[in-house]
Residue frames relative to the residue before (quaternion, step in Angstrom):
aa qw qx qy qz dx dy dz
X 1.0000 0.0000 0.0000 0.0000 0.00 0.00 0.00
X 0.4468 -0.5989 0.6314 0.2072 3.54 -0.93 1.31
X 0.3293 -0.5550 0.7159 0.2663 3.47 -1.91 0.80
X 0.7304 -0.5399 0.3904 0.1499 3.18 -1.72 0.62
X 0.0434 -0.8510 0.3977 0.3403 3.59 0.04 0.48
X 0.7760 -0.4002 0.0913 0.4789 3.47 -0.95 -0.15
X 0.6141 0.5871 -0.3587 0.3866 3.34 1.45 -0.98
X 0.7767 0.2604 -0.3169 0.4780 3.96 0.87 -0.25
X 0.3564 0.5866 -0.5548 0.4702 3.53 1.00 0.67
X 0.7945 0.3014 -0.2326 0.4732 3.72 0.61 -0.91
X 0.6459 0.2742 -0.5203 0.4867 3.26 0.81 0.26
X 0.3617 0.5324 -0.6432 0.4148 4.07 0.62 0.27
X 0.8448 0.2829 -0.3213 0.3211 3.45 -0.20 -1.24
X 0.5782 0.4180 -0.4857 0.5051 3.99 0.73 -0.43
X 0.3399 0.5538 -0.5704 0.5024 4.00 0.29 0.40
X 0.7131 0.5968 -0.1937 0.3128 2.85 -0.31 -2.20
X 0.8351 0.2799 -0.0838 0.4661 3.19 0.06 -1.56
X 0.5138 0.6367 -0.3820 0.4299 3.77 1.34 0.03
X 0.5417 0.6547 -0.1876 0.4927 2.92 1.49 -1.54
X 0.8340 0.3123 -0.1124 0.4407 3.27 0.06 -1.36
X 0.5051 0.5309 -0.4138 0.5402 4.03 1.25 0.16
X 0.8533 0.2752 -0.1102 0.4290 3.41 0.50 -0.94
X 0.4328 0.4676 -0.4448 0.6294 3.53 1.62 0.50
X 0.5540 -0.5301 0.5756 0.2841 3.90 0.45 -0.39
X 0.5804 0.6138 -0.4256 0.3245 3.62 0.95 -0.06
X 0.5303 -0.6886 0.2581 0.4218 3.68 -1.44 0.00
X 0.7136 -0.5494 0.3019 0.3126 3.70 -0.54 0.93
X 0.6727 0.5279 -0.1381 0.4998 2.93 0.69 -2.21
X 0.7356 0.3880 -0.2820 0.4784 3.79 0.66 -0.90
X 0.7286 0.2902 -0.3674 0.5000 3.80 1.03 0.46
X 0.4133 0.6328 -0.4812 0.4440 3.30 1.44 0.29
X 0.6751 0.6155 -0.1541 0.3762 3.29 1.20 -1.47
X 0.6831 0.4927 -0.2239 0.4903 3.42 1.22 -0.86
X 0.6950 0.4527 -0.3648 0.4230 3.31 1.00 -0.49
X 0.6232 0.4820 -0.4354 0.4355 3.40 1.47 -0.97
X 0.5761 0.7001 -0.3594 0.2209 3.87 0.71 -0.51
X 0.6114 0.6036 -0.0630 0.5079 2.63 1.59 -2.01
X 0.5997 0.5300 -0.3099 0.5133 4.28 1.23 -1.03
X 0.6526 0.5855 -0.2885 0.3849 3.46 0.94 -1.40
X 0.6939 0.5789 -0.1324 0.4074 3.15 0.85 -1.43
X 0.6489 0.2735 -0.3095 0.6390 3.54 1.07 -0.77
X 0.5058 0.5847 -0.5158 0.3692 3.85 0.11 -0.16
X 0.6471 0.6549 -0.1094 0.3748 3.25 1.01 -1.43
X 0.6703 0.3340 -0.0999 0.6551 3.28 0.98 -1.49
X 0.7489 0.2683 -0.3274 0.5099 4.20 0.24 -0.25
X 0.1028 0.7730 -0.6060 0.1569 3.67 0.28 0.94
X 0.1911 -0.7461 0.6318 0.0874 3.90 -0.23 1.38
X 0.1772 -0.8525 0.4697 0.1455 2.93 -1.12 0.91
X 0.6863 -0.4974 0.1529 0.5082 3.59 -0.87 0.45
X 0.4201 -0.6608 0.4386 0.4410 3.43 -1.52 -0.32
X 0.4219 -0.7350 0.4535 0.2758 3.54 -0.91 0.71
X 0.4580 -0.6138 0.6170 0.1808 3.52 -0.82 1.47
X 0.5483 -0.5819 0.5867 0.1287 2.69 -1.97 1.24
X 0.3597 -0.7007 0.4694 0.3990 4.11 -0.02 0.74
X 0.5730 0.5820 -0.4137 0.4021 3.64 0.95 -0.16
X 0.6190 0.6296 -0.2569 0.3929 3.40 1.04 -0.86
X 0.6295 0.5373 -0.2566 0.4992 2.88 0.95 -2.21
X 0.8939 0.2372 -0.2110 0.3165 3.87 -0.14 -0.86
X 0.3635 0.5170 -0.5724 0.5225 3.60 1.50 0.66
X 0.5052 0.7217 -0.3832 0.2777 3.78 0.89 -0.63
C-alpha cells in the first residue's frame, strides 16, 4: 500500500469536512481528525538523514 501524497491528503480532508458541513456534523471534530490522522503519518514516515562519506566530511 502506497502512502498518500499531499495532493490527496487535502482533498481527503476537504471531503471530510464537506461531508460533515452538509451532514450537519461538527467541523472542528473533522478538522481535528485529519490534523491527528497527518500528524500520525508524519510521525511514523520519519526520513532519515543521508550518511556522509567520512571522505567527504573531511575534504569538507
Amino acid at each position: 500500500m502506497r502512502a498518500m501524497n499531499a495532493d490527496q491528503f487535502l482533498a481527503l480532508a476537504e471531503a471530510l469536512r464537506s461531508y460533515a458541513q452538509h451532514s450537519g456534523r461538527d467541523t472542528n471534530a473533522s478538522s481535528l481528525f485529519v490534523h491527528a490522522m497527518l500528524m500520525r503519518a508524519i510521525q511514523v514516515d520519519r526520513v532519515e538523514q543521508p550518511k556522509r562519506d567520512e571522505a567527504k566530511r573531511k575534504a569538507a
